[in-house]
Each structure stands twice: as C-alpha cells, then as structure tokens.
N, C-alpha and C positions, 0 to 999 in steps of 0.2 A: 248374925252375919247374913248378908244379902245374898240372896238364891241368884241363880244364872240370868231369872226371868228377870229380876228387879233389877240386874246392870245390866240388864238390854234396853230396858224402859226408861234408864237414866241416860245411857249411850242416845236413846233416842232425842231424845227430850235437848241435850246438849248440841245435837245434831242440828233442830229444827232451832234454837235457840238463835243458833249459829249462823244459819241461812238465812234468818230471818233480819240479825241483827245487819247481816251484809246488804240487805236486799234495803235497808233502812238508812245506808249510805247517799243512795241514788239522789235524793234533792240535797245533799250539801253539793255534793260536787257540782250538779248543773248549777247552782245560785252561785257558787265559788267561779265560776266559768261565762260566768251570766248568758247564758243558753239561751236564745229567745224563738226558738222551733217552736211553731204552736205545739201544745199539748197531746192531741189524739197523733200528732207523728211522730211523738218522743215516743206515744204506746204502741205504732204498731214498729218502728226501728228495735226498741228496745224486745218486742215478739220476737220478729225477724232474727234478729243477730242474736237473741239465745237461744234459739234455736238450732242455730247453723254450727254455735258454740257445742251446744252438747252432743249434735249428732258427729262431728269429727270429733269430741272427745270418747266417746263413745267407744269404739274400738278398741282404744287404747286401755281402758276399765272392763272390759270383756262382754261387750254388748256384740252383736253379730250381725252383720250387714242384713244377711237375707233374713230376718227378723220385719226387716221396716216394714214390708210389704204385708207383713204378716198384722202387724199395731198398727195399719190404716185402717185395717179392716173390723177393728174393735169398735164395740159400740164405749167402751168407756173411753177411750183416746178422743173419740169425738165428741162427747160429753166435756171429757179438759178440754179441746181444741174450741167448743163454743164457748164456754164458760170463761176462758182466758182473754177470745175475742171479745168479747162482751163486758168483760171487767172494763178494758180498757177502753172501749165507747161510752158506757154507761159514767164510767168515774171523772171522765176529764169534760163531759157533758153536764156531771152535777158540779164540777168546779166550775164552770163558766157561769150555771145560775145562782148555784150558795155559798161560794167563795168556800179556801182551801179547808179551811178548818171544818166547816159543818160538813162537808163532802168527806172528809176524812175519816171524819168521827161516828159518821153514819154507817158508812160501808164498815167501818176496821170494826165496830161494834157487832154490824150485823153477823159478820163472821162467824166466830164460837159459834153464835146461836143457830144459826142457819145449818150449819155441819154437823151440831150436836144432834140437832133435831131430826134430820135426815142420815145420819150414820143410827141414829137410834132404832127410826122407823124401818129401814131398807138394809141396813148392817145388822139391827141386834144389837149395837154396840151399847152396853149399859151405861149410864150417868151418874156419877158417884156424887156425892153429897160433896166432895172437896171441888168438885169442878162445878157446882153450879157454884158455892160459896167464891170458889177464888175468881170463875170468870163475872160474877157479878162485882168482885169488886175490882179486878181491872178493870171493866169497862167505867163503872163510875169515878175508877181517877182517870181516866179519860176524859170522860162529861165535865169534872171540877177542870181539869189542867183547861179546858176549854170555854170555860167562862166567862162571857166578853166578847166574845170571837162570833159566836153563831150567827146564824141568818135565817131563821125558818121561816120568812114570809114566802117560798117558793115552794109551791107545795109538788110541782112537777119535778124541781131538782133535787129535793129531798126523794121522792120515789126511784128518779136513777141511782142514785147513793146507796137505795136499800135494794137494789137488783143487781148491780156493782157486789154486792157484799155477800148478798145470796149466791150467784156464781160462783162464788170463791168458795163459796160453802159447798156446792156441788162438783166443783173441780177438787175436793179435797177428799170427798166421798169416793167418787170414781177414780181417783190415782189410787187409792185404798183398794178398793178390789183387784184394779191391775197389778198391785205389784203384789199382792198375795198370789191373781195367777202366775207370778212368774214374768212381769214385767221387769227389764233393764230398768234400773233408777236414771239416768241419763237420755237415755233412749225414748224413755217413756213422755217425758216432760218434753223433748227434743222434739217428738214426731206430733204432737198436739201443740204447742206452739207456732211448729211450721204450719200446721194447716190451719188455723187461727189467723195465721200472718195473711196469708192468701188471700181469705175470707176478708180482713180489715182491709187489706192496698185497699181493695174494689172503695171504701170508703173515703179513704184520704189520698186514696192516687196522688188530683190535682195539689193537695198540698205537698205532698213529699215531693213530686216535679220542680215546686217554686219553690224550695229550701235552697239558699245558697251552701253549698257544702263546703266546707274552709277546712283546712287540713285539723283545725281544735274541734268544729262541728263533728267532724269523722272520728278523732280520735275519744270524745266527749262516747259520741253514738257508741262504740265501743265497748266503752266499758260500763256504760249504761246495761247495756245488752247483753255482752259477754260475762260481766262480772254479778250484776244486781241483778241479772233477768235469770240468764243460764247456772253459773256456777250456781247461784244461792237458791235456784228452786229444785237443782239436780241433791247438792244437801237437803233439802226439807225432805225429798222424795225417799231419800236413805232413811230419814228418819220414822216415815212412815211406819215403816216393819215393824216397829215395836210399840205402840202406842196410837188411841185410838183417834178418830178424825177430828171429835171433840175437841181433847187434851190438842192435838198439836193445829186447829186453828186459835183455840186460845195463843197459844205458843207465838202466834204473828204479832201479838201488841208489842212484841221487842223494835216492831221493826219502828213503831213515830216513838218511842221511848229511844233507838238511836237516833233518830235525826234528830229528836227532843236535844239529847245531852249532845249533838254536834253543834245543832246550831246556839249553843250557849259557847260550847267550849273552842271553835273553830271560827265561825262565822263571828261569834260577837254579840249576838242576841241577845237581850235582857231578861234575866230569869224572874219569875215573879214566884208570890209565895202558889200561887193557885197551881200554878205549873210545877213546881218543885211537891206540892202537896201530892196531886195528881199522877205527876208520873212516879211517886214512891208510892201510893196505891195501886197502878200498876205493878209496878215493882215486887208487892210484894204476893200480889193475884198469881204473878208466871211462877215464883219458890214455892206457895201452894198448890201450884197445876204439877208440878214437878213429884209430888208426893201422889196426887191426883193417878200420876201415872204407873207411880208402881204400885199403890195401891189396888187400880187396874187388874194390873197384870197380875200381883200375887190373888185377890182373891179371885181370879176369873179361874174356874172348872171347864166350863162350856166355852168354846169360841163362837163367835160371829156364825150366823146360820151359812154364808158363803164361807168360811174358810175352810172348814173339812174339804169340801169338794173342791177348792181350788188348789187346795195342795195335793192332794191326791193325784188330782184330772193335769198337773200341767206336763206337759210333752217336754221330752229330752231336750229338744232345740232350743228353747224361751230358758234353760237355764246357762 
C-alpha cells in the first residue's frame, strides 16, 4: 500500500502533468483563430496577463497582499523573473531562424537536462536510474516525431533554442527552493512574471503599439495569458512540493505531445507514423517519470541540502 509520501508524489506528478498539458493548448487555439501578432508579443502578453491572472487570484487561494513586497526582494523570484524573460526572447528568436519544429525540439529537450543537472549540483536533488532512462527516451520520441522537419543549418538559432531551454531549467530550480521556503504557488509565479513582463515591454514596446487589438485579438490574448501562462504554471508550481526539478521538467513533454494530438484531432493535421511513433515514446518516458517520482520520494532518507533550513527558517507570514 502507498505510504502518504508516494500519493504526494503521485498528486504531484498529476499536478504538473495537468499544467503542463493545458499550457500545451496555447497554439491550437491561436492557429484555430489565425492570430497573426508577431511572436515575441504573443510572449511578452501572454507574461503580462499571467501575471496579473495569478496575482488577483491569489488572495482568493490564501496568498497575502503584503507578501508581494516581500518576493520582489527574493533573489529566486528574480531568477524566475529573468529566466521566464528570456525563455521568451530566446525561443521566438530561434523560431524566426530554425523554424518551429527545430526551436521546439531543442529547448523542450534541453529542459529535463538543464534542471536535472542544476537541481542536482545546487539542490542535492539525486537522479534516479528511471529518470535518466525514461527522460532519454522522451526526448528521443521527440527527435523521431521530428524527422523531416529540422533545420540545423543555423547555428546562432540553434544556441538560442538551447538558452531558451536552460532558462527553463533555472526557473524550475529556483521556483523549487521558493516554495519550500514558504512561497504562495500563485503568488510566486505571479510576481516573477510580472517583473519579466516589465523587463520584455522595454523590448517589443514598438511592436505591441502597432498590434491592431480587435476585440478576438483581446479576447485570444486572454486566454493565452490567463489560461496557458497563469492558471497552468500556478498548477505546475503546486506540483512542485512533491517531486524533484528533474522529474517535473521531464513532466513538460506533455505539453507538444498536447498540441501533438490537438493538432491531428482538432485542427486536421496529418498524422504520420514518425509522429505517432514519437509521441508514444514520449508517452511512455512521462508513466516512467511518474514511477521515477515516487521512487524519489520513497527511498529519499536525506532531503535536498536547502530543505531542512528552509522549512525550519520560514516566518509565520509566507505561510
């Protein structure tokens, strides 16, 4: 029978699963809307407006106003807060030189590794034999579902694609330590975003000026923002608690294995075998991460070298 720890790490896992597969909706619906915002202001809107999403939800989940002031002043919040900036420069910059599919494949790949490797070194967090197995072979039904599609004659936009991907890896390490001190899951993502968004206008100011806003462009931007930026990274950040930075950037291949099976099943796309091969290699990489996680958790004696003291050390207020 499964100990308390091992439906924590299931709970989690189901958590990030969840967030991740929502966050994976985001291009049917623009292509179903045919959205044509250039790209870096679909990413700093979609900052912005989840931003603003989670800090008014936020209260309402039992986050505390006079907190904010308190998670600007975090060196991890601003770790998220460049790392999220940066995804989205980085990633819609190596779409303009290596087309969607190699920019996608690169970053989503980098992931796992990035976070595994740096929750390892600066966490402690161990790497179980199921999580190097299962994240190797997500990523390579990744590589196959992608066969055909690549572009690596740019070797500049291949490098944004893998600093795009590493960000993600460091925004996933440092949400990790915050919410073990005692970071809001809402709040936390909420006030690193906003300050992300900030940082980006200064970039695409002039474009987001020359955006015709039509009442579909607004209502698109939205839910963009509110649903696939906010809601589904304030879920992954829940899920955090229980499972390691590793396991739960693995956990994000859900998100092109949804828009994988939207754009067959909604849009119309034609499925091929490489892609059906691929994403059931995926597929079956996340049910091994999944084991990966309680795994984890059941034989882990020792915690992370920062968790004793951050649950110790956190002040009555932050909870």
């Amino acid at each position: 029978m499964p100990n308390s720890k091992s439906r924590h790490a299931g709970r989690s896992v189901g958590l990030s699963l969840l967030g991740n597969g929502l966050a994976g909706t985001a291009g049917t619906v623009a292509a179903i809307y045919a959205l044509n915002t250039p790209s870096p202001v679909i990413g700093f809107v979609r900052l912005a407006i989840g931003a603003l999403t989670l800090l008014i939800l936020a209260p309402f989940f039992g986050g505390k106003l006079k907190n904010l002031a308190r998670l600007a002043a975090r060196p991890g919040v601003w770790i998220m807060a460049a790392s999220s900036a940066s995804y989205q420069a980085f990633f819609f910059a190596s779409v303009e030189r290596t087309g969607v599919a190699t920019a996608a494949l690169i970053t989503v790949g980098c992931v796992p590794v990035s976070a595994g490797i740096v929750g390892w070194i600066f966490l402690r967090e161990r790497l179980s034999k199921i999580w190097f197995l299962s994240t190797a072979i997500a990523i390579s039904g990744l590589v196959f579902a992608s066969i055909g599609e690549l572009q690596t004659n740019d070797a500049t936009g291949l490098l944004y694609a893998v600093i795009a991907g590493s960000g993600i890896g460091a925004y996933i390490n440092a949400a990790k330590v915050e919410v073990r001190a005692g970071g809001h899951p809402m709040q936390l993502p909420g006030m690193a975003f906003l300050l992300g968004s900030v940082g980006l206008f200064f970039i695409v100011r002039s474009e987001v000026l020359a955006v015709q806003w039509t009442t579909q462009t607004i209502l698109l931007a939205v839910y963009l923002g509110a649903i696939t930026m906010g809601i589904a990274n304030g879920i992954q950040t829940v899920g955090l608690k229980g499972i390691s930075p590793g396991v739960a950037s693995t956990m994000m291949l859900a998100d092109p294995v949804t828009a994988a099976v939207l754009g067959v099943v909604v849009l119309g796309e034609a499925a091929t075998i490489n892609g059906a091969i691929g994403l059931l290699l995926v597929v079956i990489g996340l049910v091994m991460q999944s084991f990966s996680a309680t795994e984890d958790t059941n034989n882990s004696k020792t915690p992370g070298r920062h968790r004793k003291s951050a649950v110790t050390q956190v002040p009555k207020s932050m909870l």
